[in-house]
Each structure stands twice: as C-alpha cells, then as structure tokens.
N, C-alpha and C positions, 0 to 999 in steps of 0.2 A: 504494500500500500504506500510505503512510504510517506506518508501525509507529515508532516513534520511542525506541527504546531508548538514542537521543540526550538524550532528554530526561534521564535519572538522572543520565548522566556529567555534562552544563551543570550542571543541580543543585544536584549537591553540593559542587562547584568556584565556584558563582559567588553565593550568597545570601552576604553579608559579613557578615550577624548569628547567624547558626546556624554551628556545625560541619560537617563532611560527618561527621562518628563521630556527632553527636549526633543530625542528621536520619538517620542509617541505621538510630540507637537505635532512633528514633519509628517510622521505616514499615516496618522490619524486625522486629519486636520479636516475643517468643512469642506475641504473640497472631494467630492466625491471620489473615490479608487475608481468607479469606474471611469472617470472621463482620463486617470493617467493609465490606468493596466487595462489589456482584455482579459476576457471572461475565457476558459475553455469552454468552446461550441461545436456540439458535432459535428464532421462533414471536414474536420482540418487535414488539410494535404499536407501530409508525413512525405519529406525528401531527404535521404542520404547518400552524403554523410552531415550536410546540412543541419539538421535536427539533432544533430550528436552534439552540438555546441550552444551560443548565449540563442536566449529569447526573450533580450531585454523589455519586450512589450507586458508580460506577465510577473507579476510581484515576485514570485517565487520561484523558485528554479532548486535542483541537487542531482548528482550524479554518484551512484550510489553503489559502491564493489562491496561484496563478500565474497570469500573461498572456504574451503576444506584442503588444507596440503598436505602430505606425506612427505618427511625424506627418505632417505636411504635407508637407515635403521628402522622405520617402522614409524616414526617418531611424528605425531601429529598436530597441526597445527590451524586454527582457523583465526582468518583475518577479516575487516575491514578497514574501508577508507572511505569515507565520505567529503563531500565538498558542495557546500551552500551557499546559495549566492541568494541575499533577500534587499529587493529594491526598496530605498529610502525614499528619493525624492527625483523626480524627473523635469525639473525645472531646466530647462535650457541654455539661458543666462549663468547658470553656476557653470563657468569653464575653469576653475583653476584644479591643479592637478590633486589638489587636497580636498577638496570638497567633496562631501560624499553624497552618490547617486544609488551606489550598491555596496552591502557590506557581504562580506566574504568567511565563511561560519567552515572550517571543519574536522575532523573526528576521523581518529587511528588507533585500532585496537589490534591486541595478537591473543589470542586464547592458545596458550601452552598446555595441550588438550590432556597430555599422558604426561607434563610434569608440574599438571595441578596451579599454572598461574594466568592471571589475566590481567592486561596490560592495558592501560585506554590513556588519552592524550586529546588535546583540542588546540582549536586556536583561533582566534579573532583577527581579521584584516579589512582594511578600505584598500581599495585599490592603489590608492597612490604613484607613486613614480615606479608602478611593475611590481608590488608588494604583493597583491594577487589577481586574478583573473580569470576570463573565460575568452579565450581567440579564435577563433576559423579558419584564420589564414595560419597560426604557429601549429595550430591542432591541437592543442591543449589547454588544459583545465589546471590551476594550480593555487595554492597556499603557503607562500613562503617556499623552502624547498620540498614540501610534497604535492606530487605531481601527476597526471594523466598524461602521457602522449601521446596520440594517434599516429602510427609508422603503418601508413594504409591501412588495412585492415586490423592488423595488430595495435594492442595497446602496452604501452609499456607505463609501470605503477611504480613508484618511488617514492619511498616515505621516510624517515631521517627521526628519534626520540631519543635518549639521553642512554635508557636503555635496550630499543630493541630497534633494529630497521626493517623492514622491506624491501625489494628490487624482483620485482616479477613481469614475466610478459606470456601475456595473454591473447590468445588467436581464438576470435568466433569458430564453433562449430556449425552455430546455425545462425541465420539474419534477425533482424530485429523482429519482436514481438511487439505489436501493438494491443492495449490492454483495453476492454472494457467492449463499445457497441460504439456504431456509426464514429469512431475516431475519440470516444471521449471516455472514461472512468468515473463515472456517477459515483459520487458517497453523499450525496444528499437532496432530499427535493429541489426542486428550482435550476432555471439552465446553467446557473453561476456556480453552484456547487457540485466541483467534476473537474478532472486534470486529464490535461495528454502525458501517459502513460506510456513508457518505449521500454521494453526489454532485450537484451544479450542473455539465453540462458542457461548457454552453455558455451563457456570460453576454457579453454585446453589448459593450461598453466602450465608455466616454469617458473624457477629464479632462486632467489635467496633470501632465507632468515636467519637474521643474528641478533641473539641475546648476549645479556649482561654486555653493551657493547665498550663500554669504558671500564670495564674490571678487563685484570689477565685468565679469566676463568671464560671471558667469552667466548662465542662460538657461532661457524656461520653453516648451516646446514643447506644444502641443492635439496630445493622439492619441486615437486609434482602434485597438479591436480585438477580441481575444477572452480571455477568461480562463476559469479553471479553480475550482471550488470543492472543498474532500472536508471533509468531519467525518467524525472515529471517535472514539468511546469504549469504553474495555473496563478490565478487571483484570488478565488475562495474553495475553500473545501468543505469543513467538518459546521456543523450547525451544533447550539449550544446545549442540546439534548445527550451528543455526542460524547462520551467524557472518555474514552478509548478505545485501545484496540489491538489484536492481535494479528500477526503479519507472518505470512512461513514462506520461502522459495526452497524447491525439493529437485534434484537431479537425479532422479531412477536409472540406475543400473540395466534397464530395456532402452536406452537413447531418447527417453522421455524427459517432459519436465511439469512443475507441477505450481503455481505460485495463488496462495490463498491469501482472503484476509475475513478476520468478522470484526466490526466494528460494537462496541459496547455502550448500550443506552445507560441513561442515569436511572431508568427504574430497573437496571437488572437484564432487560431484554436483548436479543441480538438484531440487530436495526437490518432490513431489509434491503440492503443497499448491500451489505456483504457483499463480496464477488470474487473470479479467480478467474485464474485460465490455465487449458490444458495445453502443451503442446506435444502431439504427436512423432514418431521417430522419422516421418515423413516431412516435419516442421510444418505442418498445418497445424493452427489452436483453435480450440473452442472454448470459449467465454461461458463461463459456470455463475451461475445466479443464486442466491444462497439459499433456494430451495433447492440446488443441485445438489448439496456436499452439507457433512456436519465437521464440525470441526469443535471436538468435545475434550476438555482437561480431565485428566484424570487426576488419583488421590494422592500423587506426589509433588510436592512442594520444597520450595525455597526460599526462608526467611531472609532477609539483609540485613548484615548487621550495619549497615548505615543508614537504611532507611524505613527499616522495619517494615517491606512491602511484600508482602506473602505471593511468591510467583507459581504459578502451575510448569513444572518442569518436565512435564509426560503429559502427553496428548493422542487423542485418537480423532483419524482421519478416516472417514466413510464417502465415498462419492457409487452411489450404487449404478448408475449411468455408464461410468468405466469400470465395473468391478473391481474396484478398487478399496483396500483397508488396508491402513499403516496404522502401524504404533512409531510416536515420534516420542524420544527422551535424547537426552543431552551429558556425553563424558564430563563436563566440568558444569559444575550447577553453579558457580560465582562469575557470573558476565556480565553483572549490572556495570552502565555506565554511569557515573552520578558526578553531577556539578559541583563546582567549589564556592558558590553562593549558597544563600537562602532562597534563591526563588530560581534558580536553573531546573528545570527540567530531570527525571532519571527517569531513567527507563534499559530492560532487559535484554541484549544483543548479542545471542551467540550462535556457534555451531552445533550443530543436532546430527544426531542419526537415527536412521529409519528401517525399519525392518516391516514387512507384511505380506499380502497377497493382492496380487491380480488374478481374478476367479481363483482358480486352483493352483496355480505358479507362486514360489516363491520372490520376494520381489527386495531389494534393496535400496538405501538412497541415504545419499549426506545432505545437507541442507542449513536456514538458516534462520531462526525466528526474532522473531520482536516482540515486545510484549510492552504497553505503556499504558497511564493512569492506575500503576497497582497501589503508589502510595498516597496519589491524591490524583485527581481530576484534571484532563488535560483543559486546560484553559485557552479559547480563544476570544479573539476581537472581532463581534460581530458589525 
C-alpha cells in the first residue's frame, strides 16, 4: 500500500531549519491543495521509464525497495530503503536554491535475520545545492549518499550508516505492475482518494552487506536474492475513519507474486477499499478486491519495548479464487522502526517467510510486511 501518512508526522518533527507551525502554514494554508497538486484520476497514461522518476504535480511521491538476501554461508538478510519526496510549496517566485518546494524524507534498514539484529536509520533533506533529489535525465533518486540509479534496466542501491552499508544491483525479472482498476489504487470514497501505484516484483539481486563497519570485527558478505520495488504518487489518500493498516508483498517460489493490503477502521472493521494484486508466472495480474482474499493475524504476537504496540507477527492468507493458503511468520520479531521525537510516526517493517498451498502443491515464499497504527492512530490532515 504504501500510503505513508508517516511521512507529515517525520516532517514536521525532523527538518531543523523550518518550524512544524511554519511548514503547516505553507502546505496547509487557505489556498486550496487542489488548485497546487493533482488529484490521482483514472485513465492516467503510465510511460516508461518516465514514470520511474519526479511527478512534481502530486504532493506526495516514494520509491520504495525491500529484499530477502542470502550469502554464501546461508547467512540471511533483509533490507530496505526508502526515499520520500513531500511537496511544500509550489510558489514560482521562490527561485533561490534554498528555498524549499520539496522536502526529501528517507529510511535504511538491514534485518540480520539469523544473527538476531535490526538496524534502521533516517534522514531529512531540502534539496538544496544537490543535497537531495529526484532526476530523469541523471536517472536517479537520492538522499545524501544513499542512492537509486537507473543503469537501463538495472538498478543499482547504495546506502552508507555508521554501522552497516549496502551496495546491491538489481535487474527486473518482470515489467512494471500497475496497481488497482482503470490506472488508479482507491483507498477511499471520492475521486481524490487513490494513488498511481507502479510495481517491480520481482528484481534478481546481487551485491554486498557489511556490518559492524567501523569496528575491526566487521565484515562484508556477496548475496543473492530477491527484492521488491512500488512507486506511488498522489494528493490524498486515507480519510479520517482510517486509523491503519497492514501491507504484505510475497514472491512465491512458482514465478509468482503476491502484494496485499487491508486497511483498518476506527471501529475495528476492515474498510472495503482493501485491495491487492496477483501477478501470474506469465506476468499478467489480476486486481483482488477484499472480498477476494482474507488476510487474518493469528495468536502470535510482538510487544515493543519502546512502544508498547502489541504486533501480530503470524498471519494467514486465504485467497480461494487462486487456491491459495499461506501461513506468513517472520525469523526476527524486533523490526519496529520508531522515531527519535515525541510525535514521529513507528510502525513495523520486516522480512517474512511463507510457507503453504496452492490446491494441493506445496508452495513457498519470502516476502515483506508492514504493519502501522499498532501504538496509536495514524493521523492525517484532512
């Protein structure tokens, strides 16, 4: 789903040159969002590689990687890196290189799946004189020195923390998925709430990870695997009934893929906006409506001891249309990522494995979930 209403609370909490009252002046202000951003509205013509970069007409934008890696020794590893771009103000007149139009939000995690640790990191940027970005013409997306570049069809990931780095390059197995119905990913009544959705769902993986990088105990391991790509952009999403949600992308072991979400009402309900998509070994998908699929926690759970937000850490997946039933649990239950404010955002982001059936075949798959609003309500601005 990605829906990141994470993004406002980091925000306005963590750019140290602006206010959170002054930035809320700016993007809140009486002038209407719609007459600076559009709306996602069905019928948008998807062009690539075009659409792999900025669309600075829509408020909100992210590009959004997880993996499952192996190295040589067996030794397991799942990552993210994300990169947000949330527009401030689109005033014309502000040309100077300091002035902020877009602030630049993002987030590197490494889940040391089989040596029990998890790793997470952030970072706030304005663009500035090349501080960060989104290009067309360079092909890349970046945050200081972590990086996306486009080498044709390949991506190559670079990502740089005190303790762990990244360096992986990633080749499509299959083309972009586009998510939802007639070009758009509804999560809520009205035409305004709904993003254009693009996924990569299966990219090959190489490269390298190294821990403890500034101790003489570090160490850089060659893996192999698979990873995950989404891009969305839009104006509005979630409506205020909405308080969160759960998000899973699955790579089955048959050349499948699998990417769900259910979104979670304040009375308790699963809002009917849910949605998913399947993509077949033929790379054809089919768009799943959340009377298609259950997507149900089971009785294993995972306290925080930082936030005291009780997670469902085992899940079951029923989509009876593709005969399909998976049991989803996760090697390391401590993935929360959680803010260094009072008012940032946390929420739960790791790798998963999967074990079930297709009818009567046994069936495999690593994967990646998300899980937010466990410790309090995700908060937007309507």
């Amino acid at each position: 789903m990605r829906n990141r209403a994470l993004i406002l609370g980091v925000l306005f909490w963590w750019l140290p040159c602006i206010s959170a009252q002054q930035l809320r002046a700016q993007q809140f202000s009486s002038q209407d969002m719609s007459v600076q951003y559009k709306a996602a509205l069905p019928n948008y013509h998807y062009e690539f590689p075009r659409d792999h970069f900025d669309h600075p007409d829509f408020q909100t934008e992210w590009w959004y990687y997880t993996g499952n890696l192996t190295a040589a020794d067996g030794h397991r590893f799942g990552f993210e890196l994300t990169f947000f771009r949330e527009a401030v103000d689109r005033d014309a007149a502000k040309s100077s290189t300091w002035d902020i139009h877009d602030l630049y939000l993002a987030h590197l995690a490494l889940s040391d799946l089989d040596g029990g640790h998890f790793y997470h990191a952030e970072r706030t940027n304005r663009a500035g004189p090349g501080l960060a970005g989104i290009s067309d013409t360079q092909k890349k997306v970046w945050n200081g020195n972590w990086a996306v570049q486009w080498q044709g069809d390949d991506l190559s990931l670079k990502a740089y923390d005190d303790r762990f780095n990244i360096s992986l390059m990633l080749h499509p197995a299959k083309p972009p998925i586009i998510h939802g119905e007639n070009g758009v990913s509804q999560k809520a009544s009205g035409p305004d709430h709904a993003s254009h959705y693009i996924s990569l769902t299966r990219l090959n993986t190489t490269g390298t990870v190294t821990l403890n990088v500034k101790d003489e105990s570090g160490k850089s391991d060659q893996v192999t695997g698979t990873s995950w790509m989404d891009h969305e952009f839009f104006t509005h999403q979630l409506e205020a009934q909405q308080v969160g949600w759960d998000w899973l992308s699955l790579q089955l072991n048959d050349n499948t893929e699998l990417m769900l979400f259910h979104i979670r009402r304040q009375d308790g309900s699963i809002d009917p906006y849910s949605a998913g998509t399947y993509v077949d070994s033929s790379n054809r998908s089919m768009h799943l409506r959340s009377s298609d699929f259950l997507l149900t926690p089971l009785d294993e759970t995972w306290t925080s001891p930082i936030t005291s937000a009780k997670y469902p850490v085992r899940w079951r997946v029923e989509i009876p249309k593709l005969n399909l039933s998976l049991e989803i649990s996760t090697p390391l239950k401590s993935q929360e990522l959680t803010g260094t404010a009072k008012f940032d955002p946390n929420y739960w982001e790791g790798a998963i494995s999967i074990q079930g059936q297709r009818a009567t075949s046994e069936i495999k798959a690593v994967g990646y979930l998300e899980m937010t609003g466990y410790d309090r309500p995700i908060e937007m601005d309507h």
